[in-house]
py3Dmol code that shows the C-alpha trace and the ligand (Angstrom):
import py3Dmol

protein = """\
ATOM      1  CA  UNK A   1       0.000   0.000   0.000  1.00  0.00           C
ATOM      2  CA  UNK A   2       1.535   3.422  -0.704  1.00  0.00           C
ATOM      3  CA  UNK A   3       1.111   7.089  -0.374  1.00  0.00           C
ATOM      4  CA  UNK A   4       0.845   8.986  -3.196  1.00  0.00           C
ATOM      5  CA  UNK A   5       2.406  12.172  -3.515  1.00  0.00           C
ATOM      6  CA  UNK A   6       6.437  12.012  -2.034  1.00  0.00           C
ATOM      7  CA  UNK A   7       6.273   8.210  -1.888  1.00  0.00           C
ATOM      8  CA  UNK A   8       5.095   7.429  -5.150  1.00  0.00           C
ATOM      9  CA  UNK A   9       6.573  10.673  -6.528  1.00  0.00           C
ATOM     10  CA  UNK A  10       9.251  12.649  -5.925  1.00  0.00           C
ATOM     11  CA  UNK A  11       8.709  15.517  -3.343  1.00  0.00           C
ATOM     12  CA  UNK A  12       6.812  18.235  -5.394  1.00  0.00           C
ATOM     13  CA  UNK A  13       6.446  16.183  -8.425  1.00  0.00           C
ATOM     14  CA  UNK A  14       2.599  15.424  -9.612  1.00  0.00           C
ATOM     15  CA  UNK A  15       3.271  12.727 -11.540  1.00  0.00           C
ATOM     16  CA  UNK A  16       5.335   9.349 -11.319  1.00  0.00           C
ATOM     17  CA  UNK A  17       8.569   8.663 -13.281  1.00  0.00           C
ATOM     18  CA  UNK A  18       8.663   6.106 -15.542  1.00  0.00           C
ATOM     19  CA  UNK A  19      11.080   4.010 -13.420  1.00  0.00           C
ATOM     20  CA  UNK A  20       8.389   4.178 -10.926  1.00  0.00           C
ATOM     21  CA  UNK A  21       5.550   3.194 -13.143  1.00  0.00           C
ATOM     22  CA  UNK A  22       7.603   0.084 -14.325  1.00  0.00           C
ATOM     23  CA  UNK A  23       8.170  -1.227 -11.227  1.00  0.00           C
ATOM     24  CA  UNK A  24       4.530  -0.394  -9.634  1.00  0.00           C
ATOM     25  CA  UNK A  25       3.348  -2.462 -12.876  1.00  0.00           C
ATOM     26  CA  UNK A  26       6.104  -5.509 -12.511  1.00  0.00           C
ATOM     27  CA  UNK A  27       4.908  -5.568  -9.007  1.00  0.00           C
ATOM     28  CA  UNK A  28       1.401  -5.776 -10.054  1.00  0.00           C
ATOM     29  CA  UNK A  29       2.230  -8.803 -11.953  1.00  0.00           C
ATOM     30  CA  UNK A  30       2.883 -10.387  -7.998  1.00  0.00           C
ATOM     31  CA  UNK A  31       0.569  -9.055  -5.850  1.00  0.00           C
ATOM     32  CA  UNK A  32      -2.783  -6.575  -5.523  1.00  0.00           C
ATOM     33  CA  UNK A  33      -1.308  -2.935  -4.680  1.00  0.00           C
ATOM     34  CA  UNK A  34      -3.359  -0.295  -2.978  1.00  0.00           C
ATOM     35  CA  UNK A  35      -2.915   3.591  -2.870  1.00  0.00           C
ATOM     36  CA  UNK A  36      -3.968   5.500  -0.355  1.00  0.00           C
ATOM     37  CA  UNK A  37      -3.736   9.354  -1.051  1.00  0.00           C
ATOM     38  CA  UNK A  38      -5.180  12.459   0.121  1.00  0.00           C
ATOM     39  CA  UNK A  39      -5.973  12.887  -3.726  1.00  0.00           C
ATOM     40  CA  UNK A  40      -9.324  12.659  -4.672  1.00  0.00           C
ATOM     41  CA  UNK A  41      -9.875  10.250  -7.546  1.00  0.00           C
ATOM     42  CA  UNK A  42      -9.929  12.047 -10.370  1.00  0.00           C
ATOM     43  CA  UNK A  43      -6.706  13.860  -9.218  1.00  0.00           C
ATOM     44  CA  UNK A  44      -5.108  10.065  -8.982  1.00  0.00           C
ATOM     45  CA  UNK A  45      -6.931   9.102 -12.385  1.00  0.00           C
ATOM     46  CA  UNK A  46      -5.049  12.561 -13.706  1.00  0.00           C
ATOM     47  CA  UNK A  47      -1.804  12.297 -12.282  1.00  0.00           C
ATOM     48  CA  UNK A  48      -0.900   8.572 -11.639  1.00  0.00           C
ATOM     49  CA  UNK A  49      -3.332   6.109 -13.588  1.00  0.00           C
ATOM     50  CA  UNK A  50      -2.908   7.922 -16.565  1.00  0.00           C
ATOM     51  CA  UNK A  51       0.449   8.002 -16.591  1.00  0.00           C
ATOM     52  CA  UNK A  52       0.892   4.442 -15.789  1.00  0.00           C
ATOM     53  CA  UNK A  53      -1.484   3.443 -18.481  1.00  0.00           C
ATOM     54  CA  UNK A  54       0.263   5.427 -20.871  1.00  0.00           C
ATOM     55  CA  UNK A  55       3.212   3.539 -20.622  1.00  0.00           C
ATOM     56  CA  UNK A  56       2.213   0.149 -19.619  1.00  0.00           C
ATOM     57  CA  UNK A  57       2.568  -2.902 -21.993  1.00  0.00           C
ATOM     58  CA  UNK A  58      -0.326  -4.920 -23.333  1.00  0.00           C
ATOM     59  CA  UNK A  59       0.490  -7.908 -21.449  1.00  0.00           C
ATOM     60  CA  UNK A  60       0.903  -6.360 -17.865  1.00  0.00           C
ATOM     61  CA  UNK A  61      -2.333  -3.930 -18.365  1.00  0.00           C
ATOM     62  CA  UNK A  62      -5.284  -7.088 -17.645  1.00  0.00           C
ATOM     63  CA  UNK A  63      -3.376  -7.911 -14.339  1.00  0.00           C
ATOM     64  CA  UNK A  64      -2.236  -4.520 -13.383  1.00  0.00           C
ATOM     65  CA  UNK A  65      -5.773  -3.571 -13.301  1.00  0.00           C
ATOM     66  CA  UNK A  66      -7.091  -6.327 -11.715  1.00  0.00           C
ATOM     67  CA  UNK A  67      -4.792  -6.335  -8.610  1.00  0.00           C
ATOM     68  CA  UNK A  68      -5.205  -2.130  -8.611  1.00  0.00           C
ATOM     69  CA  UNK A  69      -7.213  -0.632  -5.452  1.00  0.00           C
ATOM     70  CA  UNK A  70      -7.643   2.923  -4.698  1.00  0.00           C
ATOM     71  CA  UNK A  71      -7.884   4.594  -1.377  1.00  0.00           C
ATOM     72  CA  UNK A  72      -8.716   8.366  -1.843  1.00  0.00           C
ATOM     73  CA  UNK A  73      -9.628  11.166   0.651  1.00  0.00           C
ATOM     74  CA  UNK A  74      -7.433   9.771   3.306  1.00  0.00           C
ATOM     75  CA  UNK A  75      -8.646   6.864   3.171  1.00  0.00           C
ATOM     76  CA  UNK A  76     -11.834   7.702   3.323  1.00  0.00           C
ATOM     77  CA  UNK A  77     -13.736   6.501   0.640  1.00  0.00           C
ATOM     78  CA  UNK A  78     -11.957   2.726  -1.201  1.00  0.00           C
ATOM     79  CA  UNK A  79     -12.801   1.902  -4.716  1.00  0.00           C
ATOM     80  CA  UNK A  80     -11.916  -1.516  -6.733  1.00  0.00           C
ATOM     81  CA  UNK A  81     -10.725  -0.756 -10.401  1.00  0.00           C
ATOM     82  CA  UNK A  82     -13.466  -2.838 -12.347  1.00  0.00           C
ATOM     83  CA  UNK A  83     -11.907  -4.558 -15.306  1.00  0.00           C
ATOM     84  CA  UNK A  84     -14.835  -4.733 -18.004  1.00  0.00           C
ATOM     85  CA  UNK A  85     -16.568  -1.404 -17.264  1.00  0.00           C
ATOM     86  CA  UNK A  86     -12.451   0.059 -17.317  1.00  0.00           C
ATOM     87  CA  UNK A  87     -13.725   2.224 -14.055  1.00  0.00           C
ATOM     88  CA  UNK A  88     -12.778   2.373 -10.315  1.00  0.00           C
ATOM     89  CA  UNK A  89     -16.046   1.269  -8.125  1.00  0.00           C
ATOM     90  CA  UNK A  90     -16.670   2.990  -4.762  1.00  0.00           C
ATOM     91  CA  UNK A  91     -16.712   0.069  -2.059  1.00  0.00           C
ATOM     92  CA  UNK A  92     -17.134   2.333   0.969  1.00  0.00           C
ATOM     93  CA  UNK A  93     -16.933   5.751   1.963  1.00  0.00           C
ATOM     94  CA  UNK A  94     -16.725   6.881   5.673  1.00  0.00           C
ATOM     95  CA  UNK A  95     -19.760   9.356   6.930  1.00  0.00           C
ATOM     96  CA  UNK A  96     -18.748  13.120   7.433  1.00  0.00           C
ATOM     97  CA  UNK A  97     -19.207  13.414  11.420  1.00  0.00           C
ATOM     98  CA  UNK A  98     -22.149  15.605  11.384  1.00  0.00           C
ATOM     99  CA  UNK A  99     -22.959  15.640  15.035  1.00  0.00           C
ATOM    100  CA  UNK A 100     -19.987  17.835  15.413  1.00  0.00           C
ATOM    101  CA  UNK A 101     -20.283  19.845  12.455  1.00  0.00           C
ATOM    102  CA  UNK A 102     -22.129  20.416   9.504  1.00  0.00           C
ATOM    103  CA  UNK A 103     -19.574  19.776   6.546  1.00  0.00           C
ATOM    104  CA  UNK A 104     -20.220  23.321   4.338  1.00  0.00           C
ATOM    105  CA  UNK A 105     -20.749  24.905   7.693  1.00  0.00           C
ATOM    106  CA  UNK A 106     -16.918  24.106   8.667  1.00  0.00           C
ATOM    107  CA  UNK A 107     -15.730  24.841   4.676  1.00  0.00           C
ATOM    108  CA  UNK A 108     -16.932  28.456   5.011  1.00  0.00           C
ATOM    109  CA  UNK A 109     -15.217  28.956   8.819  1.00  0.00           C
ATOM    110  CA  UNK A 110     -12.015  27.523   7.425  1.00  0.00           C
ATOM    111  CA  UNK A 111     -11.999  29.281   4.287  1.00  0.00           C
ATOM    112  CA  UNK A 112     -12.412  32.284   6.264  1.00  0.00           C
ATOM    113  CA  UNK A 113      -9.589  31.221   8.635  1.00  0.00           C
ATOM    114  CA  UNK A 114      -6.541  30.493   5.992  1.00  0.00           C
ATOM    115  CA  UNK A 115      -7.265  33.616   3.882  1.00  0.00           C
ATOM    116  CA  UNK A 116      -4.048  34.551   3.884  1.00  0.00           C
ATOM    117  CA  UNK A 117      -2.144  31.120   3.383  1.00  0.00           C
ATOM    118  CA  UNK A 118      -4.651  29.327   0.435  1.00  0.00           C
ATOM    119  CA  UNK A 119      -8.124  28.163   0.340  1.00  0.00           C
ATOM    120  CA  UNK A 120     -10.761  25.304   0.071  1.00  0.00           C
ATOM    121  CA  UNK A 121      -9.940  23.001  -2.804  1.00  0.00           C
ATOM    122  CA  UNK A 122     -13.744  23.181  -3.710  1.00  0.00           C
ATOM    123  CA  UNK A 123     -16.020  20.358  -4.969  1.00  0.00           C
ATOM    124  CA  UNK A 124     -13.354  17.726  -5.924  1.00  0.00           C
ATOM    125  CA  UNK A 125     -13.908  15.744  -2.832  1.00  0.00           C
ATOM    126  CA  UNK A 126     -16.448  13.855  -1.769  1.00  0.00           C
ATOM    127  CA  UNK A 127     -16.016  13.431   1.747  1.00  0.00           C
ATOM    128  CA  UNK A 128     -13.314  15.311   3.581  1.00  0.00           C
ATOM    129  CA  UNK A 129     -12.052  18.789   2.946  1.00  0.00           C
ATOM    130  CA  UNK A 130      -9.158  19.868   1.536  1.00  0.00           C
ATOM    131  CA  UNK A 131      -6.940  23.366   1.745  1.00  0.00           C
ATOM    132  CA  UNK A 132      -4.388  24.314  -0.714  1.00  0.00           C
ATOM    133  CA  UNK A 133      -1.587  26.853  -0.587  1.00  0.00           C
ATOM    134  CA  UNK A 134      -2.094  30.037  -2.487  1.00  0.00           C
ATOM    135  CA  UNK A 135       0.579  28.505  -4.453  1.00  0.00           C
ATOM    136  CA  UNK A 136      -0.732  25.443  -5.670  1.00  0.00           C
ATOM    137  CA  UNK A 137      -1.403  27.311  -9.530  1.00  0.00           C
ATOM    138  CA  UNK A 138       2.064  28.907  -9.206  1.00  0.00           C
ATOM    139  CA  UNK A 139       4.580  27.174 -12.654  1.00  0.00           C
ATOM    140  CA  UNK A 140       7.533  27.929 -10.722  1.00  0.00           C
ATOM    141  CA  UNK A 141       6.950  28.222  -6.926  1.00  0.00           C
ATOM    142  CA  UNK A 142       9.332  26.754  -4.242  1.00  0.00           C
ATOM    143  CA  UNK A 143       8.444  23.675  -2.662  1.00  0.00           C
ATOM    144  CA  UNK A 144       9.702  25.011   0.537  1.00  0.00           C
ATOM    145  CA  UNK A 145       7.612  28.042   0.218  1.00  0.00           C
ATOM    146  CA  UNK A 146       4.470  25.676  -0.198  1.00  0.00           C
ATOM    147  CA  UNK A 147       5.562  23.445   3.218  1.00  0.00           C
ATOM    148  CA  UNK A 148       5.771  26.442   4.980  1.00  0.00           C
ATOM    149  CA  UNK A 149       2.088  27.913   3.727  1.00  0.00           C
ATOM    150  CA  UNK A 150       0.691  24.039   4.265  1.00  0.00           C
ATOM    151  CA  UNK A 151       2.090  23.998   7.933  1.00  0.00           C
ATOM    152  CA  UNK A 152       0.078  27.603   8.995  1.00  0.00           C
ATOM    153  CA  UNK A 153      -3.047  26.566   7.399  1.00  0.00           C
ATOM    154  CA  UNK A 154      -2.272  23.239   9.668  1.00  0.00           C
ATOM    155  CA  UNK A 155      -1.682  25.177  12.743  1.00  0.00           C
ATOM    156  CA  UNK A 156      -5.082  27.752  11.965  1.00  0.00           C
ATOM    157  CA  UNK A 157      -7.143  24.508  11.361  1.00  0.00           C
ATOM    158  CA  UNK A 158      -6.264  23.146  14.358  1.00  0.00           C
ATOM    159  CA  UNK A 159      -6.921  25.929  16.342  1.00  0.00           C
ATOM    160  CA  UNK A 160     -10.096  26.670  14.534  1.00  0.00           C
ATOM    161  CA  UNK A 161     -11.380  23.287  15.764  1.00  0.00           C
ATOM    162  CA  UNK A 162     -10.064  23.351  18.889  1.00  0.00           C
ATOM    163  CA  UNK A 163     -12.799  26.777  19.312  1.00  0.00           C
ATOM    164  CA  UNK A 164     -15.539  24.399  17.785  1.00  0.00           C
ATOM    165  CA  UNK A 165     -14.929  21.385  19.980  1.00  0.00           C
ATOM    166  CA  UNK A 166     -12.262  20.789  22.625  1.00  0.00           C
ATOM    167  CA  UNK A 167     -13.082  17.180  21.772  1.00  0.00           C
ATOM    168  CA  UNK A 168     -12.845  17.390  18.124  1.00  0.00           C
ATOM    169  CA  UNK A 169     -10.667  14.862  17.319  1.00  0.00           C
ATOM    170  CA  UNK A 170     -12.765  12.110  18.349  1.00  0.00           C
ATOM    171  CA  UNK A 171     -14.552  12.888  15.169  1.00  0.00           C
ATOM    172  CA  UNK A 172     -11.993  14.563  12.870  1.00  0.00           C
ATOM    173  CA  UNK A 173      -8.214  14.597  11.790  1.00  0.00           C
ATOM    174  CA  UNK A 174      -6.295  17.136  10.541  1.00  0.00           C
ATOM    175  CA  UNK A 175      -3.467  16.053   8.279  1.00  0.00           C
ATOM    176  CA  UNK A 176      -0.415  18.060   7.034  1.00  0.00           C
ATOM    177  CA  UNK A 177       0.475  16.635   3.011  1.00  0.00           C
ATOM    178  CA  UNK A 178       2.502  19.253   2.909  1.00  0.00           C
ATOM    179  CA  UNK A 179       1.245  20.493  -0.423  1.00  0.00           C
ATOM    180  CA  UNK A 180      -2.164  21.020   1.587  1.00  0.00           C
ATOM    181  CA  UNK A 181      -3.689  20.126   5.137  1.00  0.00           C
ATOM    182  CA  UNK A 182      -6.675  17.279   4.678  1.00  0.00           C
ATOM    183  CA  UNK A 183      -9.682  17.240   6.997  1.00  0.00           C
ATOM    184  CA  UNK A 184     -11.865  13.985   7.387  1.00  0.00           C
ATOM    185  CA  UNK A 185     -13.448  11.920  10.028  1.00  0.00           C
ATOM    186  CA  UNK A 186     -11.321  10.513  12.653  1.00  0.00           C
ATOM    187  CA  UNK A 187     -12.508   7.088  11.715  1.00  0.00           C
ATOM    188  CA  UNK A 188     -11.593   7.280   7.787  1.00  0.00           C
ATOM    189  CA  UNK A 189      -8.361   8.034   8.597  1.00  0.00           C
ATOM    190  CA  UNK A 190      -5.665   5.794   6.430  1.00  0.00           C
ATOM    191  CA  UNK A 191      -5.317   3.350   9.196  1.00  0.00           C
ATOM    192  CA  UNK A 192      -9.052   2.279   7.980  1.00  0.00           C
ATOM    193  CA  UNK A 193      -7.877   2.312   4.221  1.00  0.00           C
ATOM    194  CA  UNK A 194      -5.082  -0.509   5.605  1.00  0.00           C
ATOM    195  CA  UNK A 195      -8.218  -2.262   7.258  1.00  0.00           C
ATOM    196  CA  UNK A 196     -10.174  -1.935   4.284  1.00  0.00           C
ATOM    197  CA  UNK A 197      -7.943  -3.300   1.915  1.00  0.00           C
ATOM    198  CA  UNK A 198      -7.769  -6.371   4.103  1.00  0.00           C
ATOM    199  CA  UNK A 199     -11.404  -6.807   4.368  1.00  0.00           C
ATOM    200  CA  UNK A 200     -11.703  -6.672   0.301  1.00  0.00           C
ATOM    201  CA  UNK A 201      -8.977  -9.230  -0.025  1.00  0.00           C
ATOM    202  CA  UNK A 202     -10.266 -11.531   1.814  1.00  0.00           C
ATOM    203  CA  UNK A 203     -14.087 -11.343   0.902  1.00  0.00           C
ATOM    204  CA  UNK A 204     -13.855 -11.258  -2.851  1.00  0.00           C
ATOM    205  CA  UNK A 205      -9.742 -12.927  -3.320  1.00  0.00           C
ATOM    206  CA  UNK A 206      -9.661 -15.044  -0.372  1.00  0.00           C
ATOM    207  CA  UNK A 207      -6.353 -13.609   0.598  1.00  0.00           C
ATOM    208  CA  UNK A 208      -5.739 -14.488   5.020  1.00  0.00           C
ATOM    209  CA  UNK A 209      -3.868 -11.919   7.282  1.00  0.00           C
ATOM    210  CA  UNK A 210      -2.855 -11.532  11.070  1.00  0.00           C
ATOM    211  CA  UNK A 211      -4.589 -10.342  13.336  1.00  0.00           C
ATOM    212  CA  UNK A 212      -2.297  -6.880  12.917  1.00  0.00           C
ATOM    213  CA  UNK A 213      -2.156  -7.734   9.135  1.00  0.00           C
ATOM    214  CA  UNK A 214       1.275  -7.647   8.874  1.00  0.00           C
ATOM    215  CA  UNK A 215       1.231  -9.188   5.557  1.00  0.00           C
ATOM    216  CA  UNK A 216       0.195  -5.774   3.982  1.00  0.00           C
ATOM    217  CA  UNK A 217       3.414  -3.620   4.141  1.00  0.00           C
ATOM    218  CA  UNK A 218       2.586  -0.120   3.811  1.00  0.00           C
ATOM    219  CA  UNK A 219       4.837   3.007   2.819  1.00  0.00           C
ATOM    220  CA  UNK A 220       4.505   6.807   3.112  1.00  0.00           C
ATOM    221  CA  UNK A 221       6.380   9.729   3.683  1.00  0.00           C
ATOM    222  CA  UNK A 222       4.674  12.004   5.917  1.00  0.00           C
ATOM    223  CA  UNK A 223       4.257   9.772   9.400  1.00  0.00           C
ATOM    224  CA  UNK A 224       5.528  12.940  12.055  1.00  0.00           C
ATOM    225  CA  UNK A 225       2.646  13.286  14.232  1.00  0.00           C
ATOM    226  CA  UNK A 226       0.321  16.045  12.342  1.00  0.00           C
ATOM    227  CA  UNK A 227       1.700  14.279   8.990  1.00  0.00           C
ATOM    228  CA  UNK A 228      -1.478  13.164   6.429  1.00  0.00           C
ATOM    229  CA  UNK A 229       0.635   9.377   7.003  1.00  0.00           C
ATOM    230  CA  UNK A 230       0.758   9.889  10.236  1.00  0.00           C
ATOM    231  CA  UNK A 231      -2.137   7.355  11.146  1.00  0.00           C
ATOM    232  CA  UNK A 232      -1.235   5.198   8.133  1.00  0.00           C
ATOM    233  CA  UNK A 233       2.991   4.830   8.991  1.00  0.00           C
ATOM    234  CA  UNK A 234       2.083   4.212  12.807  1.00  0.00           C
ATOM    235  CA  UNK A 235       1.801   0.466  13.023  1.00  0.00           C
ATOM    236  CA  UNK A 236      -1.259   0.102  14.696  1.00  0.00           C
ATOM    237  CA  UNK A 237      -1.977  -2.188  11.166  1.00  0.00           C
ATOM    238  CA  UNK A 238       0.166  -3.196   8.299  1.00  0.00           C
ATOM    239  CA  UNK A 239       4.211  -3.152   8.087  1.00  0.00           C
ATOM    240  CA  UNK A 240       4.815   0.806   7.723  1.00  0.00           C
ATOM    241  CA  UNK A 241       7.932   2.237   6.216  1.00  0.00           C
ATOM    242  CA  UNK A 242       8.923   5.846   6.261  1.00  0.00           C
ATOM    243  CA  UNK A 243      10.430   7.316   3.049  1.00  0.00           C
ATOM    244  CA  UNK A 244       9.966  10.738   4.632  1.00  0.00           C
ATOM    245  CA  UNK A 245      12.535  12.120   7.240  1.00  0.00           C
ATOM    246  CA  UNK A 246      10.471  11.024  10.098  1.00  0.00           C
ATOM    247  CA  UNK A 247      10.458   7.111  11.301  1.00  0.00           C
ATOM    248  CA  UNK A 248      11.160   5.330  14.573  1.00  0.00           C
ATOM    249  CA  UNK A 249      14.385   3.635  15.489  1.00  0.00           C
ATOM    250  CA  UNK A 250      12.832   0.210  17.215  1.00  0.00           C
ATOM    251  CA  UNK A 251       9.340   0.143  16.495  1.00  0.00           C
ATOM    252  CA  UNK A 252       7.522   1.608  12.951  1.00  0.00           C
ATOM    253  CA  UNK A 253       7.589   3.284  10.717  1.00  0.00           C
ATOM    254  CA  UNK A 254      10.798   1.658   9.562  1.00  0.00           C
ATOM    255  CA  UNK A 255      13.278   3.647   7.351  1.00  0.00           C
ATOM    256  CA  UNK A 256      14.481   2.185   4.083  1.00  0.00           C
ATOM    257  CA  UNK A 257      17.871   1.811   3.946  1.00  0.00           C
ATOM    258  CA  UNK A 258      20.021   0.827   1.423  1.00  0.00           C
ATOM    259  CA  UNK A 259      23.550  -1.398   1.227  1.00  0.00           C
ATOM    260  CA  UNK A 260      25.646   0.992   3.349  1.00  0.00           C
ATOM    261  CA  UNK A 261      23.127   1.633   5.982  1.00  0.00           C
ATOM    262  CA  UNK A 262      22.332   5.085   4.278  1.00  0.00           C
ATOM    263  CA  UNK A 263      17.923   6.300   4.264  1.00  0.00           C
ATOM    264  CA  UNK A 264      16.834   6.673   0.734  1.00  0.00           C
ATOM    265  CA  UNK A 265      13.895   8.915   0.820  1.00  0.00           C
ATOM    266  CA  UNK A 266      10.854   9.438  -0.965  1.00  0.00           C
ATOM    267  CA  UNK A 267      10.101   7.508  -4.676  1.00  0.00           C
ATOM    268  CA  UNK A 268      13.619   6.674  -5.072  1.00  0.00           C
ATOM    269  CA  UNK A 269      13.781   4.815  -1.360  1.00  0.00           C
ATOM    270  CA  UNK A 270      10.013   2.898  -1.923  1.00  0.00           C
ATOM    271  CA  UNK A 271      12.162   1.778  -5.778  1.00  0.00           C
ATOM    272  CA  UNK A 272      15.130   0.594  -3.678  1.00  0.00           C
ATOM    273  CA  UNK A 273      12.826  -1.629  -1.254  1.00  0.00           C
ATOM    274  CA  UNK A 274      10.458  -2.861  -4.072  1.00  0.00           C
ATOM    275  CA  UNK A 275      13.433  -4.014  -6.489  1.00  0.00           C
ATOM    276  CA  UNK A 276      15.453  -5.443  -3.333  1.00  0.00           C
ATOM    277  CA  UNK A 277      13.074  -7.080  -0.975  1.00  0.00           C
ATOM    278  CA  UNK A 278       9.700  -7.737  -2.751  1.00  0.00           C
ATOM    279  CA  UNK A 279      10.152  -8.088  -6.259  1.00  0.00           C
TER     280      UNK A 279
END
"""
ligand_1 = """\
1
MG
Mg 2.987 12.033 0.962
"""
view = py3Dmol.view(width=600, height=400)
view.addModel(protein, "pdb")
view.setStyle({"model": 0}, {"cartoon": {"style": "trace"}})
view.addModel(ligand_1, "xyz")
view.setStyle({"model": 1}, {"stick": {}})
view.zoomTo()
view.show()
């Protein structure tokens, strides 16, 4: 299972290389893979199926899409790519927590809020809410720039909810990308995209897991607690590496590492562990 943006790509890149799309699609060939994104899906139809379809060869393609699952939103809403119709097809999608806020309600208060950072990224997402930088349309901005505009509209989010409900994370998350903060319901976090990927495997493909399903190995680059991973990388579920700067020296995320003992970060470390230890 991976993250999409900084895992999958490199940090600030949309869209996959093609070393990374031929070894996502040789290790398609093995096993069913799962991404699990703060994108929304047409963003990941855009930016990374797209792309990997573009370049994929006519063998590979029937098993590629068969073993291809999508977790948007943060996980919170799963679809199954379905072969014949050539479409993803929503599986489940996590309720917005009403009782502690209406949804529009909170997109108005937080729009208000980050004025001077970015704004909502409106009606592309179905359930949670999303805030961009004021630089997301910018050709030649500076990644660093962005991180820094993404971590204040973190912090004012935060706070914002904090004023709404002292208790609001029982119901929501906020989650730092780094290209933009991600709100959604504390229980569609990705820890519940690792549990629903599980739970389609073994009703419809009769895969078995552990109780912690171990078996799924998971990898991201934004676990640091505030990070959109951070619930995905923690190890609650799955076998979480970090390809981001943050991981944990004797318990998870683990970092990937390569001959010398050196961390290989972002799409270039989740290549090195693919190619070395899985395929
Ligand atoms: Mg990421």
């Amino acid at each position: 299972m991976f993250d999409f943006d900084g895992t999958i790509t490199e940090k600030g890149q949309s869209c996959p290389s093609a070393e990374m799309v031929d070894t996502l699609v040789r290790l398609s060939q093995k096993m069913p893979i799962g991404f699990c994104t703060g994108r929304q899906l047409e963003s990941f139809e855009r930016h990374g199926l797209d792309e990997i379809l573009e370049q994929i060869n006519d063998d590979k393609r029937e098993k590629f899409l068969e073993n291809l699952y999508l977790f948007a939103e943060n996980g919170a809403v799963g679809y199954d790519f379905h072969p014949e119709k050539h479409k993803f097809e929503e599986f489940y999608r996590v309720p917005w927590p009403k009782d502690l806020i209406d949804r529009d309600e909170l997109k108005k208060m937080v729009n208000k809020a980050v004025v001077e950072y970015g704004d909502i990224y409106e009606n592309a997402h179905r359930v949670v809410i999303v805030i961009r930088t004021k630089l997301h349309d910018v050709d030649k901005r500076d990644i660093n720039e962005v991180y820094k505009l993404s971590e204040k509209i973190y912090e004012v989010s935060k706070t914002l909810l904090a004023k709404i409900s002292p208790n609001y994370e029982e119901y929501l998350h906020v989650g730092n990308s780094g290209l933009g903060v991600i709100i959604g319901p504390a229980n569609g976090d990705k820890d519940h995209g690792i549990l629903e990927f599980a739970k389609i495997l073994k009703e419809r493909r009769n895969f078995e897991f552990n109780e912690k399903l171990r078996e799924i190995i998971v990898f991201g680059d934004s676990g640091h607690v505030g990070g959109n991973d951070h619930f995905f990388l923690k190890g609650d579920l799955g076998s979480p590496y970090s390809v981001g700067e943050f991981y944990s020296k004797n318990s998870y995320p683990k970092p990937v590492i390569d001959s010398n003992g050196k961390r290989i970060l972002h799409a270039k470390g989740t290549i090195h562990f693919l190619e070395n230890e899985i395929i």
